[in-house]
C-alpha positions in Angstrom: 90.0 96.5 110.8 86.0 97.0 112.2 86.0 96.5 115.5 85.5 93.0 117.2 83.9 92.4 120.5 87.0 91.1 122.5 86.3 88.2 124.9 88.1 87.1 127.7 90.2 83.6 127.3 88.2 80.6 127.8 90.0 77.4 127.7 88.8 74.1 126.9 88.6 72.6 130.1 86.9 76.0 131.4 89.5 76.7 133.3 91.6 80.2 133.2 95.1 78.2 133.3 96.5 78.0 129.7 96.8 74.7 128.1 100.1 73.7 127.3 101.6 73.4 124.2 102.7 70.3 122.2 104.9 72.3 120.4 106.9 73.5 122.9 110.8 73.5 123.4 112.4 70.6 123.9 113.5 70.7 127.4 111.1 72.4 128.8 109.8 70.2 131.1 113.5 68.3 131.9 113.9 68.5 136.3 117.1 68.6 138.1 118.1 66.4 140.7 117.4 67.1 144.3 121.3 68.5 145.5 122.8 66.1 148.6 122.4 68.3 151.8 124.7 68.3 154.7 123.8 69.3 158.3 125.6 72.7 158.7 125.3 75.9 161.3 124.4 78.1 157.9 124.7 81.7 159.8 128.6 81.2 160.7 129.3 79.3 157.1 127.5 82.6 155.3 129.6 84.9 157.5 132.9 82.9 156.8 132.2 82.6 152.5 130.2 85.4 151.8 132.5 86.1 148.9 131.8 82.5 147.8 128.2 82.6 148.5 127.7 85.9 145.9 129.3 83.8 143.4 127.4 81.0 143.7 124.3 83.2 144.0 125.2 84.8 140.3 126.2 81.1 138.4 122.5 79.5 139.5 121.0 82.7 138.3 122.8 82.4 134.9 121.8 78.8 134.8 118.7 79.7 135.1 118.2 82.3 132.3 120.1 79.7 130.2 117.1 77.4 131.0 114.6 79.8 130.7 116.0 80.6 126.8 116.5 77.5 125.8 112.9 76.3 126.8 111.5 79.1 124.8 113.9 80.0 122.0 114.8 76.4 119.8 110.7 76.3 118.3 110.4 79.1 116.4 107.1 77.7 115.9 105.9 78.7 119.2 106.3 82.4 118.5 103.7 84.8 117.0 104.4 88.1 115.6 101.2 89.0 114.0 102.3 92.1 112.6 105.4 91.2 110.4 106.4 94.4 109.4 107.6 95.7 112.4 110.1 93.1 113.2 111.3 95.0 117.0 107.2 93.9 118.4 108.0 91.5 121.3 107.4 88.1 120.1 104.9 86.0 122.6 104.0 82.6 122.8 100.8 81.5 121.4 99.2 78.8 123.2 98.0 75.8 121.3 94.8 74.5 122.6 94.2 71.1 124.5 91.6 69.2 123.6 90.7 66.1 125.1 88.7 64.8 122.1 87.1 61.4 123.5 85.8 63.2 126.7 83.8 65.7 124.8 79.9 64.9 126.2 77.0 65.3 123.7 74.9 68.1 124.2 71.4 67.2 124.9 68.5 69.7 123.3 66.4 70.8 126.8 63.2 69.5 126.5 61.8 73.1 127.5 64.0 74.9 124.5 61.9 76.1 121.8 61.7 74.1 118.5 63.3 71.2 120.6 61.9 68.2 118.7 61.5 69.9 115.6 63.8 67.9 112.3 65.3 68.9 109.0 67.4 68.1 106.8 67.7 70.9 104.2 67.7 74.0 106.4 68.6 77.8 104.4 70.8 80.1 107.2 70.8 83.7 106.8 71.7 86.6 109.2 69.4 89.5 109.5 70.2 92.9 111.2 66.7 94.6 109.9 63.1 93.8 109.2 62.1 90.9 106.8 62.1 91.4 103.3 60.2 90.4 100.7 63.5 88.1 99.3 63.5 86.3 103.2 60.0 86.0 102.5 60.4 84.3 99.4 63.2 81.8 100.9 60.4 80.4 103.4 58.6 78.7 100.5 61.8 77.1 99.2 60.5 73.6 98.4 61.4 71.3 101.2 64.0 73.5 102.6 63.7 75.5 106.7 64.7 79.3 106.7 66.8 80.0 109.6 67.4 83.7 110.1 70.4 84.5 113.2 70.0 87.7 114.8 72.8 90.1 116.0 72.5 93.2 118.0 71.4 95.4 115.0 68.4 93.0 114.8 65.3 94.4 115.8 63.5 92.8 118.8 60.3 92.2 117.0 61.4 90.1 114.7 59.0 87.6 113.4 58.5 85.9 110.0 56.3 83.0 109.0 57.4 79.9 108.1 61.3 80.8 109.4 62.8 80.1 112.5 64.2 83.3 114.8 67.6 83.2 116.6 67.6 85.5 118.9 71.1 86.6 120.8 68.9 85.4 124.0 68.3 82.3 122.3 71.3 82.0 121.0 73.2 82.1 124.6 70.8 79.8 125.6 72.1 76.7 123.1 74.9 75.5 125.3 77.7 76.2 122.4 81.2 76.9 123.5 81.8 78.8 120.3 78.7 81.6 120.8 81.1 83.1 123.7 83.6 84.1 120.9 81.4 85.6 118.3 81.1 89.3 118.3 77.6 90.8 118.6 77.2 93.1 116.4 78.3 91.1 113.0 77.1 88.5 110.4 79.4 85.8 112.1 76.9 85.0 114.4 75.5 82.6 111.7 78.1 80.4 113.4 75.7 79.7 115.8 73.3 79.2 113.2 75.0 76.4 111.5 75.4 74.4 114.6 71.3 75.1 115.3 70.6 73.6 112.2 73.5 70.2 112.4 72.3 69.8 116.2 68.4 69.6 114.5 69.3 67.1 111.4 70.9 69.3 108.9 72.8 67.0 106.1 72.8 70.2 103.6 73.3 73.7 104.6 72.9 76.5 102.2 74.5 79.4 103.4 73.1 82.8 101.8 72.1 86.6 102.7 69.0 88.4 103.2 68.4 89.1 99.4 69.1 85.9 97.7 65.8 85.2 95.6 66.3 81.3 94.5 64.4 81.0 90.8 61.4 78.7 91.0 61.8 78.6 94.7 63.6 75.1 94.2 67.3 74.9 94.8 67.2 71.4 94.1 67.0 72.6 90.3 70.4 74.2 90.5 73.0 72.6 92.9 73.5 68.9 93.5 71.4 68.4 96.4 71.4 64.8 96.5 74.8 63.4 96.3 73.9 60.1 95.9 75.6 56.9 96.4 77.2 54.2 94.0 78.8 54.6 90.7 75.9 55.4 88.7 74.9 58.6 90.5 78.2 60.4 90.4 78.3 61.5 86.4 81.4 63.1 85.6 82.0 66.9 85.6 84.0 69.3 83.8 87.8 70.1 85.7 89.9 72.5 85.6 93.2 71.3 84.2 96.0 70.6 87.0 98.9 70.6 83.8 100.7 73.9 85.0 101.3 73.2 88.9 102.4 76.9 89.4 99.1 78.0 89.2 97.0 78.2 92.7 93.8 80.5 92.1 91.3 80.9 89.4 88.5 83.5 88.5 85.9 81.1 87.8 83.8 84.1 86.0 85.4 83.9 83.1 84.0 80.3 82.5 80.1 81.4 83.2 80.9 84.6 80.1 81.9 87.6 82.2 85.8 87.5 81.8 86.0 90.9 82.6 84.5 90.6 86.5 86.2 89.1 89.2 84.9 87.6 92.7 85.2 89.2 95.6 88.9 87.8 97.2 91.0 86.8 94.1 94.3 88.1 94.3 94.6 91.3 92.5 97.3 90.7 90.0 95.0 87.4 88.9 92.8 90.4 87.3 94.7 90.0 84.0 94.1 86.7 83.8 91.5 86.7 81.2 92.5 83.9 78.8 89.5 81.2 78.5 90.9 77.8 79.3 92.5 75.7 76.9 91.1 72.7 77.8 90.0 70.7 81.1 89.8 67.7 81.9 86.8 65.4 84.0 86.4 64.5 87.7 83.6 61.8 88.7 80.7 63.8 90.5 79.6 62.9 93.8 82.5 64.6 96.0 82.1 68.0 95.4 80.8 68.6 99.3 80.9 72.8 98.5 79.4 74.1 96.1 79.7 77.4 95.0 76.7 79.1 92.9 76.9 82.7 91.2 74.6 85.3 91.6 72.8 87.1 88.5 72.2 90.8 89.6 74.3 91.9 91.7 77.2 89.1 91.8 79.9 88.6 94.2 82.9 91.3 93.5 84.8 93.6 95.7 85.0 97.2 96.2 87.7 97.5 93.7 85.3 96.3 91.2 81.9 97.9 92.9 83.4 101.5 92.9 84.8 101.8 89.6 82.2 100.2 87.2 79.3 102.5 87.4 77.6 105.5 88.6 77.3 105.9 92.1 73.4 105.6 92.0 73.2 102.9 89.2 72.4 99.3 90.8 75.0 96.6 89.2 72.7 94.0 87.1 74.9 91.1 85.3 74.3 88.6 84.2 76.2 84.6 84.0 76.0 82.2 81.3 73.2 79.9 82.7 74.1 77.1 80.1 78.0 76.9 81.2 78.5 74.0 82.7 79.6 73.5 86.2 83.3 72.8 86.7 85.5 72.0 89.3 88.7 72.5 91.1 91.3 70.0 91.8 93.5 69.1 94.2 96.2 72.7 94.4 93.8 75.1 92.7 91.6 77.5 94.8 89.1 79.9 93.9 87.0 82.9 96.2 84.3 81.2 98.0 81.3 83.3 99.4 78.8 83.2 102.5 75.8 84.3 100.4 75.7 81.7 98.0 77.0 78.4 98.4 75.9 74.9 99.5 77.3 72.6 102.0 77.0 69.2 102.0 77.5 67.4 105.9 80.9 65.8 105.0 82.1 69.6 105.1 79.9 71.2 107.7 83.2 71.7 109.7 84.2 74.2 107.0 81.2 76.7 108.2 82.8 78.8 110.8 83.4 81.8 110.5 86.6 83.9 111.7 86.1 86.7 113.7 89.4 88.5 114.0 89.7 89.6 110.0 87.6 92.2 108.3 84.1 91.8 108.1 83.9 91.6 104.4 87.3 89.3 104.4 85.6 87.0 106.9 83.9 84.0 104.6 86.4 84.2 101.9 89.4 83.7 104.6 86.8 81.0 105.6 86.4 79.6 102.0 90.7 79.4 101.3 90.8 77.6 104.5 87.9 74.9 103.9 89.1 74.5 100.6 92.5 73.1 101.8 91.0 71.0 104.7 88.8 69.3 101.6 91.9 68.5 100.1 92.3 65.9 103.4 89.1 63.8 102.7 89.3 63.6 99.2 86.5 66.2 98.9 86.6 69.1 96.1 84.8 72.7 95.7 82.2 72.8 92.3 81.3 76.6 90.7 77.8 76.5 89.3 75.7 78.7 86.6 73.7 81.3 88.5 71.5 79.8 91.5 70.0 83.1 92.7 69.4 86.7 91.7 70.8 89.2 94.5 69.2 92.7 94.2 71.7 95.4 94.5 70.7 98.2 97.0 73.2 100.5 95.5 74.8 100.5 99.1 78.6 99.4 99.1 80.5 98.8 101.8 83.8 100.9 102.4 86.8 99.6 101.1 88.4 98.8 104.5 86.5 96.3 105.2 87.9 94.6 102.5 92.1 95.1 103.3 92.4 92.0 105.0 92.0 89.8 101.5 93.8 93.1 99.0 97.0 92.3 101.9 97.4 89.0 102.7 95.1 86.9 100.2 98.1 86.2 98.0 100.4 85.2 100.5 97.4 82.8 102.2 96.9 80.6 99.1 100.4 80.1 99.0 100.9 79.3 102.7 97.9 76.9 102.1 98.9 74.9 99.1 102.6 74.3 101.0 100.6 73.4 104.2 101.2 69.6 105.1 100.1 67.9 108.9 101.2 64.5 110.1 97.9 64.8 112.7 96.1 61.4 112.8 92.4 62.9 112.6 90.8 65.4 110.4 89.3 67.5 113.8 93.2 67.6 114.5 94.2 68.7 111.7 92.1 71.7 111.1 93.5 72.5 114.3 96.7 72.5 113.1 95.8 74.8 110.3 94.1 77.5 112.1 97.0 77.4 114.5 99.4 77.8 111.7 97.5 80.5 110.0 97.5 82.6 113.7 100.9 81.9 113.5 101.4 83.2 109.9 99.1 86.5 110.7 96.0 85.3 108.6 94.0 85.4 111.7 94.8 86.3 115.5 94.6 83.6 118.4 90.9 84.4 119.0 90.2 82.3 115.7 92.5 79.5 117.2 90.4 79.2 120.7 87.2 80.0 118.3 88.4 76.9 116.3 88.7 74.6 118.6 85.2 75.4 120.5 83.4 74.8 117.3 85.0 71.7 116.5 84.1 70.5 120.0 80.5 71.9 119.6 80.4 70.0 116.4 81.1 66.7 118.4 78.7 67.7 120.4 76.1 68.4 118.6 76.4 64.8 117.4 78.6 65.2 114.2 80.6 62.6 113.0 84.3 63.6 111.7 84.7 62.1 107.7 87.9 59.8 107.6 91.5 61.1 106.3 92.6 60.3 102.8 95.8 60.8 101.3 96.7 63.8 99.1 96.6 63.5 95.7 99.2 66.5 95.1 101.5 64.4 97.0 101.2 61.5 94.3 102.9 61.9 90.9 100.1 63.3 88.4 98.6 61.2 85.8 99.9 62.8 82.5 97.2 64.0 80.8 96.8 62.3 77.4 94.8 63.9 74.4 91.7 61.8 74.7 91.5 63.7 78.4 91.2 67.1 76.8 87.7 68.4 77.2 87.0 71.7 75.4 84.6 74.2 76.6 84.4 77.7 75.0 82.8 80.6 77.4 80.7 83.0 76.2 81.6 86.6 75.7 78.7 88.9 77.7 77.9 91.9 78.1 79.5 93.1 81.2 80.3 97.1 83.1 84.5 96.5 82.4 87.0 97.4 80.1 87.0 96.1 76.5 88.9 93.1 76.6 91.2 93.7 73.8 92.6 96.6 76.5 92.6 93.9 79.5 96.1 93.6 79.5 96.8 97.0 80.9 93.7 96.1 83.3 96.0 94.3 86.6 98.5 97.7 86.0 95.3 100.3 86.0 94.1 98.3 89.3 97.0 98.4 91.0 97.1 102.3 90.6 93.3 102.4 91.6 94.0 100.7 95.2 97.0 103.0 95.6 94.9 106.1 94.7 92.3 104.5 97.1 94.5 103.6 99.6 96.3 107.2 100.3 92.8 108.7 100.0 90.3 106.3 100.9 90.3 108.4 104.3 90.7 111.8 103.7 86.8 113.7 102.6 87.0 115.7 99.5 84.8 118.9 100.0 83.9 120.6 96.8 82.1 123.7 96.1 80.3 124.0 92.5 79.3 126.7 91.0 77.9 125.1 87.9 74.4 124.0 87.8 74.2 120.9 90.1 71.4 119.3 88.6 73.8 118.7 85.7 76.8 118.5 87.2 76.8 117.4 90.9 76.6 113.6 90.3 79.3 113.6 88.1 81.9 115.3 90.1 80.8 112.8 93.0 81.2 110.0 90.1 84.7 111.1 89.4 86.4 111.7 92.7 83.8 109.6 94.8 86.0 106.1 93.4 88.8 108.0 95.1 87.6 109.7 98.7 86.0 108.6 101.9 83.4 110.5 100.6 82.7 113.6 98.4 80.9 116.8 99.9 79.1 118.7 97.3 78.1 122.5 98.1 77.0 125.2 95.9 75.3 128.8 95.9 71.8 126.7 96.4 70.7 123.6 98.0 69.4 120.7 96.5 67.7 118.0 98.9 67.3 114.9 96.5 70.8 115.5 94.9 73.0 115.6 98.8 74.3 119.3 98.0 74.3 121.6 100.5 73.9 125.7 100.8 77.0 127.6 100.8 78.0 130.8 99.3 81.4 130.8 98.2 82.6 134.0 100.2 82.2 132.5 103.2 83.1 128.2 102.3 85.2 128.5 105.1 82.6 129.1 107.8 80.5 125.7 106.6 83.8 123.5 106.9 83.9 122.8 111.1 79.9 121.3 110.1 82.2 118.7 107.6 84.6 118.1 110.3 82.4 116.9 113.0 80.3 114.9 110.5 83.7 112.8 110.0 85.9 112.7 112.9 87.5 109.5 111.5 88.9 110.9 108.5 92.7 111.7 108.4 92.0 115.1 106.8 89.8 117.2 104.8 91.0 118.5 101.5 88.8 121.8 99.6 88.4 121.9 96.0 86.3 124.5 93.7 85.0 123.5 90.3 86.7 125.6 88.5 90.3 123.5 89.4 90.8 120.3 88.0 92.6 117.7 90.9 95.1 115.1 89.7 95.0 113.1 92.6 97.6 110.0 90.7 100.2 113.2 91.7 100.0 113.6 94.7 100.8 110.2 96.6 103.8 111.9 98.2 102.5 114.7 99.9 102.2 114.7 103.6 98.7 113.9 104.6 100.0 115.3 108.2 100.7 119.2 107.0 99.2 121.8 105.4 98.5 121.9 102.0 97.7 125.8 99.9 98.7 127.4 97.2 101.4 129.0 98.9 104.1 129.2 96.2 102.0 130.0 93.2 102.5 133.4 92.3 99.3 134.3 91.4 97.3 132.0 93.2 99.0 133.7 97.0 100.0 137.2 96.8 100.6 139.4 99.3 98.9 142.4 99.4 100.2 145.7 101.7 97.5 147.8 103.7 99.2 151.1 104.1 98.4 153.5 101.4 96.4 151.1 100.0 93.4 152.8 98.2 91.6 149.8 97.6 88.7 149.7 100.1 87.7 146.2 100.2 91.2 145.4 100.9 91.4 147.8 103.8 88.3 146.6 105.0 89.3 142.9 104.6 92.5 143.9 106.6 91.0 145.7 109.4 89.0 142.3 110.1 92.0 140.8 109.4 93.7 142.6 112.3 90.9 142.8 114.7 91.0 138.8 114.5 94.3 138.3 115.1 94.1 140.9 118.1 91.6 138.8 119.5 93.5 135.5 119.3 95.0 133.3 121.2 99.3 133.6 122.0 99.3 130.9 119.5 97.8 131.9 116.5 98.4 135.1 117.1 102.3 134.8 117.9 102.3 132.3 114.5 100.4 135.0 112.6 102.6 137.8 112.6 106.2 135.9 112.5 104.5 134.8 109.4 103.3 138.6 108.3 104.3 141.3 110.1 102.3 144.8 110.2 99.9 146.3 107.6 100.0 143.4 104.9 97.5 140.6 104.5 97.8 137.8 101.7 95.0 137.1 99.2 94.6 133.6 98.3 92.0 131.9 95.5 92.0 128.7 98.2 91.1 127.1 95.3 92.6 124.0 96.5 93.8 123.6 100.2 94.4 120.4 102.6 94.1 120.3 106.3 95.0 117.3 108.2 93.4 115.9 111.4 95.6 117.3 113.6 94.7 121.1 112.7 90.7 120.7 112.4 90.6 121.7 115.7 92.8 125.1 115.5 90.9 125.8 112.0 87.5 125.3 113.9 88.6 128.2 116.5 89.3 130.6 113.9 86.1 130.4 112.6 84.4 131.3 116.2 86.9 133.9 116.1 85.6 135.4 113.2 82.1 135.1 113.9 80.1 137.3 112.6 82.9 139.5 110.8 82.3 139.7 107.0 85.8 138.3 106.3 85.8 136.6 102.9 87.0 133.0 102.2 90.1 134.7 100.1 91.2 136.1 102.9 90.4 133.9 105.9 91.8 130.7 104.4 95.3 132.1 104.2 94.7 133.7 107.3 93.9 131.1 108.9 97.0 128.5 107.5 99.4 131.6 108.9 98.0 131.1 112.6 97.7 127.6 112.7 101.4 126.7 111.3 104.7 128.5 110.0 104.8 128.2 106.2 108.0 126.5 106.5 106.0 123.9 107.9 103.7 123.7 105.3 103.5 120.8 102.6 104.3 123.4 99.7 105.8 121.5 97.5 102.5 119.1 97.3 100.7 121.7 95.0 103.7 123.7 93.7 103.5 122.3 90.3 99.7 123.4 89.7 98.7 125.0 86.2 97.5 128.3 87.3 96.6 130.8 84.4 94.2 133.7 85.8 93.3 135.0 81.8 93.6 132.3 79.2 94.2 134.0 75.6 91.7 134.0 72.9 93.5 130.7 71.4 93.7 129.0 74.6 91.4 126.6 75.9 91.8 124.3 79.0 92.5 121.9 76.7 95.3 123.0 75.4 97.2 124.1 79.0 95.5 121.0 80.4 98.4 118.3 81.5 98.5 115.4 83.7 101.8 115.6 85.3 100.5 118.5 87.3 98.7 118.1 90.5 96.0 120.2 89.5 95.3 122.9 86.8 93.3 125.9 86.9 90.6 127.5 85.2 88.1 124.9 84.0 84.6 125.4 83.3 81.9 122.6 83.6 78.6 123.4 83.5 77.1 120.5 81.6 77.7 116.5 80.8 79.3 117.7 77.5 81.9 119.6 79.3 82.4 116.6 81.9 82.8 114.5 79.6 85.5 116.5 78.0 87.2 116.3 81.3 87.2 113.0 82.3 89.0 112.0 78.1 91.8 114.8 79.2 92.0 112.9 82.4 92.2 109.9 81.1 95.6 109.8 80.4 96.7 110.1 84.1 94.2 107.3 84.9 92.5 105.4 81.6 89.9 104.1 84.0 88.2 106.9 83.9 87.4 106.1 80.0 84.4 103.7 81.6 82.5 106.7 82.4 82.3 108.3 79.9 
């Protein structure tokens, strides 16, 4: 999880004295009567029944803890475990906020405070962390609609743009909202703030969107129901997604606008599959659908599953959405992903705008959107999907994939916890209370979001916003059967899209799951790979291949190249360049080396210990020990008089390691084709090159060298690359090709010098991950 600005507890009433809880133990707040006292010389009665006295002394102190248990332990409710899967945490209590709704003043706007008499009612709210852009630029001549761009700490000072209006963090701390003290400063969260700018200064329709949304013809009126309107005749009816099969919950509403083969950023991963077009829906009336979500031409919203694996790494994503779909909406028990770049809300849901702050960055509005979306449910309100509403430019710059784990973990589980959700609470304000208290207590967010939750609903009040009424659910009413004559079909178009054929899409939610494991185990660890083919040719697509896989993928070679990231380094001396990799990514769990001419089946090797060693050690010809005395080989005695004279020169530790390992006059030669080295030793690997300095001691022999000093082969993770395909001659029949096979973890020799020869690669590949078919 990025890391959140931690603030310290701030209670409702401003005091530092929790609230307490109305769900606590029954019994906890029961009082004994005061005992009957006698008059007594106490000193001569302790002396005489001290016996007596002890046991007294040891039945009110088991009375005691009996209270003290029983006050805490009958509400399971009360108790948070946040983490689930370690079961032995300490539980603690987590406190449910007191809120004395009707004493809540309104928050006057200071006379002095900038833009303090200025009205709107359409306002556009965006966070910005760098200068304007021509897209922000664009959104200040919306027609009829105020641009209102929130600043965080990444903002710079300067920041000034005509025809928007500037939040500052200065300003922002200067609004008087109980809700800016929770937001952290250096995130797009802060548009929390924002929203409650724009109610506070007559907002009835937010549109909530990012720094590159470019709205076509400047008029969003033209795309999203704007005007809700009032009476019968305003609220035509709408295509709906069909409630018949109550076992479904979530829905990729992609496949209806053509592109069955994307998905949005926060479906559920096993929903992938789901590419089926819908066999019929039925109709809602219009004229409720108080979020609206629109879809983005361009660059749309997905996930870094989707973003990593569906083009080059320098290719920008440009799709497109049927614009001639019609919209459709969601009833009552189905959800769907929505956004914070894209999507309007109406003021009957402006208390769906805020925006957690203890959940991923990236999981933070689509948490949001799962949560609104139930809370609608309690007003009779529903969420619409609409034909693209604005092109998003893609910068080619994705985010990592960790920013995403808080949806790939726990999305599932949430839209099941949310459709089972029920609250007896008398007032809508009290129940989204309730939920965002259940969800701490569930894990979906931490008790931050709980106190954040109840300052924003307060600032709401406020702010002067009126709470809509309670209406009852219609998932708790028997369903209307749904007759012929209620059958509405719609067929979606088939576009062009980045994915696998479709026909193939039933292997697709299998494929992905693999994909996130792969990413998972090695979506920390740097993949450093020297190439000795021409890189001009060849560099982008090794970082294409194993770049869906790694952190990130190092490319050096015999030559530099500038505009294609690769990096000088002769091959006889790789070793020396590594402590440069190191220090460049003191995050990563480990650092794993890999020459050209060895292919890497990384689907193999999910077992091995990412906290050993990893060589070549048990592959006979790959690591072979070589003796120096009467050796007549003179690069070999060279080799081992460096060898010796580094060892000498070493530390008890490596040096003590080193020769248990070897001995006297021997030194092993080693391809180090392929080697691993976990966090833990980049240090001791980093000595050994300072130890070598100078010393012409080749990466053959220095890499083995060095594995022997840092750790005991016994300790090594041998058995990680002991089934690699490792043939130093291939015969005049032989091709790699034909010794080629995916249940290895890697095979050796391969030659790549051009796109033709990748391309062979990546079809042999293919078979221990038929992904890799879309790149080729």
């Amino acid at each position: 999880m990025p890391e959140m600005l931690v603030q310290d507890r701030v209670f409702p009433d401003g005091g530092s004295k929790p609230p307490t809880s109305p769900r606590a133990a029954p019994g906890s707040d029961r009082r004994h009567p005061r005992p009957f006292a006698k008059s007594l010389d106490f000193s001569n009665w302790a002396s005489d029944n001290s016996s007596r006295l002890l046991l007294i002394l040891f039945a009110v102190a088991s009375v005691a803890a009996v209270f003290l248990l029983r006050g805490a332990g009958p509400d399971a409710a009360a108790l948070l475990c946040l983490d689930r899967s370690h079961p032995s945490s300490a539980p603690t209590t987590l406190p449910y906020p007191d809120v004395a709704w009707s004493k809540i003043r309104p928050l006057a706007i200071a006379s002095s405070a900038p833009f303090a008499t200025f009205r709107a009612a359409r306002w556009i709210v965006v966070s910005v962390s760098s200068p304007p852009t021509a897209a922000l630029a664009a959104l200040t001549r919306v027609k009829g609609w105020q641009l209102l761009a929130v600043g965080n700490s990444h903002t710079p000072t300067d920041w000034d743009l005509k025809g928007a209006i500037f939040l500052s963090l200065d300003l922002q701390a200067q609004l008087g909202y109980r809700s800016v003290d929770f937001l952290p400063y250096a995130s797009h969260v802060r548009k929390t703030a924002g929203y409650l700018f724009a109610i506070q200064h007559g907002a009835k329709v937010i549109f909530d969107a990012d720094d590159r949304a470019e709205v076509p013809g400047n008029d969003l009126a033209r795309h999203f129901d704007v005007d809700l309107g009032s009476g019968i005749a305003d609220h035509p009816v709408m295509l709906q997604y069909s409630h018949a099969d109550p076992n479904r919950t979530v829905v990729n509403p992609y496949v209806h606008f053509g592109q069955r083969s994307v998905w949005p950023r926060g479906l559920p991963l096993d929903k992938v599959g789901e590419v089926a077009h819908e066999a019929f829906y039925t109709e809602v009336f219009s004229g409720h659908q108080y979020i609206q979500q629109g879809l983005s031409d361009g660059l749309p919203d997905v996930d870094a599953v989707f973003y990593f694996t569906r083009k080059p790494p320098t290719a920008p994503f440009d799709l497109r959405f049927d614009p001639e779909a019609p919209k459709v909406a969601l009833p009552q028990g189905l959800m769907a992903p929505v956004n914070s770049f894209n999507t309007l809300f109406h003021t009957q849901a402006f208390w769906g705008l805020m925006m957690p702050v203890s959940v991923s960055s990236m999981a933070a509005d689509v948490i949001r959107g799962y949560w609104a979306q139930r809370i609608l449910w309690e007003i009779g309100g529903y969420v619409a999907f609409y034909p693209p509403t604005i092109y998003r430019k893609d910068h080619v710059q994705a985010y990592p994939f960790a920013e995403e784990k808080d949806l790939h973990v726990n999305v599932g589980r949430l839209i099941k916890f949310l459709t089972e959700w029920r609250s007896n609470k008398r007032a809508l304000f009290e129940r989204i209370l309730d939920l965002s208290y259940a969800m701490a207590e569930e894990g979906f967010w931490m008790e931050q979001d709980v106190r954040l939750t109840a300052a924003w609903l307060q600032d709401l009040l406020a702010a002067g916003y009126r709470q809509p009424r309670l209406m009852s659910l219609e998932i708790d009413r028997q369903r209307a059967t749904i007759g012929e004559g209620d059958m509405k079909e719609f067929v979606p178009k088939k576009l062009p899209s980045v994915h696998l054929g479709v026909d193939e899409i039933g292997t697709v939610n299998y494929e992905i799951g693999n994909l996130i494991k792969w990413r998972k185990n090695f979506g920390n660890v740097v993949l450093i790979m020297h190439v000795s083919g021409p890189v001009d040719r060849v560099a982008l697509e090794w970082r294409l291949l194993y770049g869906r896989i790694f952190k990130t993928v190092i490319i050096l070679a015999e030559q530099s190249n500038v505009e294609l990231a690769v990096d000088r380094c002769a091959l006889s001396h790789a070793y020396k360049y590594l402590p440069k990799v190191f220090g460049r990514y003191g995050g990563a769990d480990g650092f794993l080396f890999l020459q050209d001419h060895m292919i890497l089946n990384y689907w193999n090797l999910l077992q091995a210990d990412k906290e050993k060693l990893w060589i070549t050690d048990k592959i006979a010809h790959s690591w072979v020990t070589v003796p120096l005395e009467s050796n007549k080989e003179e690069w070999f005695v060279k080799q081992g008089a460096m060898v010796r004279q580094v060892v000498g020169n070493s530390p008890v530790h490596f040096q003590t390691k080193y020769k248990e390992s070897m001995g006297k006059d021997k030194i092993v030669f080693c391809g180090s084709e392929l080697f691993y080295v976990p966090r833990r030793f980049v240090e001791d690997f980093g000595d050994l090159v300072g130890l070598v300095g100078d010393l012409d001691l080749h990466h053959k022999i220095a890499v083995p060298m060095f594995f022997l000093a840092m750790d005991s082969p016994d300790n090594f993770d041998s058995e990680a690359l002991a089934g690699t395909v490792f043939r130093t001659n291939l015969a005049a029949n032989e091709t790699f090709s034909s010794i080629y096979t995916a249940q290895s973890p890697a095979v050796f020799p391969v030659k790549v010098m051009n796109e033709i020869d990748f391309i062979k690669v990546i079809r042999l590949m293919s078979k221990g991950d038929p992904l890799l078919m879309e790149l080729v």
